[in-house]
C-alpha positions in Angstrom: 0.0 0.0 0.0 1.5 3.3 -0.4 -0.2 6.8 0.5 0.5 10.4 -0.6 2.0 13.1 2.3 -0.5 16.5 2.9 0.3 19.5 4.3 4.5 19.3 3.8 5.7 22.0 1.9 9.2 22.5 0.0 9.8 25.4 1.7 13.8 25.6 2.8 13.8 29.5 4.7 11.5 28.2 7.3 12.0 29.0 11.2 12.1 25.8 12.0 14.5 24.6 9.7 16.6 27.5 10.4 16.7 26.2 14.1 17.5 22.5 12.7 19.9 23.8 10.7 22.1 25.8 13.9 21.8 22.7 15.5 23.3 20.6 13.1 26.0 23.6 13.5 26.6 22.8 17.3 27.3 18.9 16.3 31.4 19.8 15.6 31.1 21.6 18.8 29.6 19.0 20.6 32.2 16.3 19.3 35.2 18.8 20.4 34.2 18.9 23.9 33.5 15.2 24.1 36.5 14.2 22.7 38.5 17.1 25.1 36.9 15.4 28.2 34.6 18.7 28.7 31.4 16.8 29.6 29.8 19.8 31.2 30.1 22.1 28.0 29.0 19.2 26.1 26.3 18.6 28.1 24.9 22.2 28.0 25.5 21.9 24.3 23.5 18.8 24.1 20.7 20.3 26.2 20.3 23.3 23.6 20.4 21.3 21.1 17.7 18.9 22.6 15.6 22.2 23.6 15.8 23.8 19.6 14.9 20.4 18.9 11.6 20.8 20.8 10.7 24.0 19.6 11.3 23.5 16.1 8.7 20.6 16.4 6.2 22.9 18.1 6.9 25.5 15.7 6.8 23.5 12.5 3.1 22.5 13.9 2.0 25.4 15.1 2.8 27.6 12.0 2.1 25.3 9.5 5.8 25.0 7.9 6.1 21.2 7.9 8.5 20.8 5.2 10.4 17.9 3.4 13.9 19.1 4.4 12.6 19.8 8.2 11.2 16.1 7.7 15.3 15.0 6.5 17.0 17.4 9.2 15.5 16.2 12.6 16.0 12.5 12.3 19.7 13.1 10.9 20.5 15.6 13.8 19.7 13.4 16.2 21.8 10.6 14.5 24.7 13.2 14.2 24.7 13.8 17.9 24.6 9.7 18.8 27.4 9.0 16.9 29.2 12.5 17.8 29.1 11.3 21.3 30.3 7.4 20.7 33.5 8.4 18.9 33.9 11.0 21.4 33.6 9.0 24.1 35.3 5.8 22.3 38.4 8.2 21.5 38.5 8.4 25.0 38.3 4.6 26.3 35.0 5.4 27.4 33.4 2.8 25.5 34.4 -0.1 23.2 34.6 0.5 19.5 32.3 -2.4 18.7 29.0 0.1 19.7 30.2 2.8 17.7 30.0 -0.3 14.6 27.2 -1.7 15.7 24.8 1.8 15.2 26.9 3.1 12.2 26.5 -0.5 10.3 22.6 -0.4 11.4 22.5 3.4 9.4 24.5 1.8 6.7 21.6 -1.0 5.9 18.9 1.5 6.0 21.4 3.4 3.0 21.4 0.5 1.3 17.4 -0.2 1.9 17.2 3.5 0.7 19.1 2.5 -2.5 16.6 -0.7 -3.3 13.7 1.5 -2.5 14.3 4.4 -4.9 15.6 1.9 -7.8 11.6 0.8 -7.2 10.7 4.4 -7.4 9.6 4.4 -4.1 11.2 7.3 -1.1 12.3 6.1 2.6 10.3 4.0 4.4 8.1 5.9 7.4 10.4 5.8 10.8 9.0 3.0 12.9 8.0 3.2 16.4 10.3 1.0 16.9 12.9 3.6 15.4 12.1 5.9 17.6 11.8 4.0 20.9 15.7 3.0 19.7 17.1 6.5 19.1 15.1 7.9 22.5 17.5 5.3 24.3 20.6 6.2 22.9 20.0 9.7 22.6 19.2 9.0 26.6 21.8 6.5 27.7 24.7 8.4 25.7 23.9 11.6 27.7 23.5 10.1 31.6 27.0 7.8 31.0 28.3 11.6 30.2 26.6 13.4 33.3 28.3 10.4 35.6 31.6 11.7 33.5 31.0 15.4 34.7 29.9 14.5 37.3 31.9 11.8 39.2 29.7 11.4 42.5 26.8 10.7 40.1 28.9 8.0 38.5 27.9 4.8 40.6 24.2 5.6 39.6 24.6 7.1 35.8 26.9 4.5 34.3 25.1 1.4 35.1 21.8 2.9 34.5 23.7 4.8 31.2 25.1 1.3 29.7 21.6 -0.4 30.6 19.3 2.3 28.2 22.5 2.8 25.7 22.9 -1.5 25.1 18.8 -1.7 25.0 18.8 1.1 22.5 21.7 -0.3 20.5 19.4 -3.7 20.4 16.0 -2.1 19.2 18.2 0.3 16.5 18.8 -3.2 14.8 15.5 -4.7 15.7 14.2 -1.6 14.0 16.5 -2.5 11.0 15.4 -6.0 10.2 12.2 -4.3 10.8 12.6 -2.0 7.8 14.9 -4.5 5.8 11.5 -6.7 6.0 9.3 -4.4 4.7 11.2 -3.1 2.0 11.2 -6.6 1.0 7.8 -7.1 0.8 7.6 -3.7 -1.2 10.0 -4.6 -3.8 8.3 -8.5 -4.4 5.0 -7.1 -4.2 6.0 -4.2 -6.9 7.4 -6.9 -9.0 4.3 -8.6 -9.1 1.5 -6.2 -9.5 3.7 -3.6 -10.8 2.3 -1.1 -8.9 2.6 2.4 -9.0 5.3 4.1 -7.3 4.7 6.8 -4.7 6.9 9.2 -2.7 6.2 7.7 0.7 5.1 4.0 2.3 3.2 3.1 4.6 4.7 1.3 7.7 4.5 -2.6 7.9 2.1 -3.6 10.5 
């Protein structure tokens, strides 16, 4: 089945894509001090960033400028700032280099499902719920293994807790991917068969 998207614009010079935009700007910044061992900077950074990240939202809602890019920018922010922190954190012993592999190869197979989709004529597949439970862990556990890091006597408490959300979130990014490496699957046999038309958006497997 595949469904057409209302009420998202082209636009680019939108407010809220202007706030996406400076906080894909803060990302370097946010990697510097991470990788410097200046978790409270970085934490302030991140905090900004998380706040324009809510108010671009509400914005983008409450004005009416949902757009396409704003749709492209959010997600990949927040990805940015996940794997900004693991290689910070993994240039600093913090944590193994196998986490930092296992979320970048997950992004990898959804390039690659990209790829298979548009050779289909079909866009990205709709995030899952899944998806998002996944990044709201990381993007969760990442961020309380750093507050332990800024702040030592909060350590015995953050890291275990911080490892616990950030291995859970690692496991439901690739459940999420096997997820979408199904359903694009289905999409591609099913458009071989019926040849049906292509659209610019799917909708999620159930």
């Amino acid at each position: 089945m595949a469904e057409k998207r209302t009420g998202v614009s082209d636009r680019i010079w939108t407010l809220p894509n202007v706030l996406s935009m400076l906080r894909l700007l803060l990302v370097p910044v946010f990697l510097v001090l991470v990788v410097l061992g200046e978790y409270v900077p970085a934490l302030v950074v991140l905090i900004v960033a998380s706040l324009s990240d809510l108010l671009d939202g509400y914005l983008a809602r409450r004005l009416d400028q949902v757009t396409r890019l704003g749709q492209l920018l959010d997600p990949a922010a927040d990805r940015l700032y996940i794997f900004a922190a693991l290689i910070g954190l993994a240039a600093n012993d913090l944590v193994p280099w196998w986490i930092v592999v296992v979320i970048v190869a997950r992004d990898l197979l959804l390039v690659v499902l990209g790829v298979v989709l548009a050779n289909h004529g079909y866009g990205p597949l709709p995030v899952h719920q899944l998806g998002k439970a996944a990044t709201f862990a990381l993007f969760t556990g990442l961020p309380v293994i750093m507050l332990g890091l800024a702040f030592p006597v909060l350590q015995p408490v953050s890291e275990p807790f911080g490892w616990a959300v950030t291995i859970w979130g690692a496991f439901l990014y690739w459940w999420a991917g096997v997820i979408y490496a199904i359903e694009t699957a289905r999409v591609v046999r099913e458009t071989r068969v019926s040849g049906a038309p292509a659209s610019d958006t799917l909708e999620p497997g159930g």
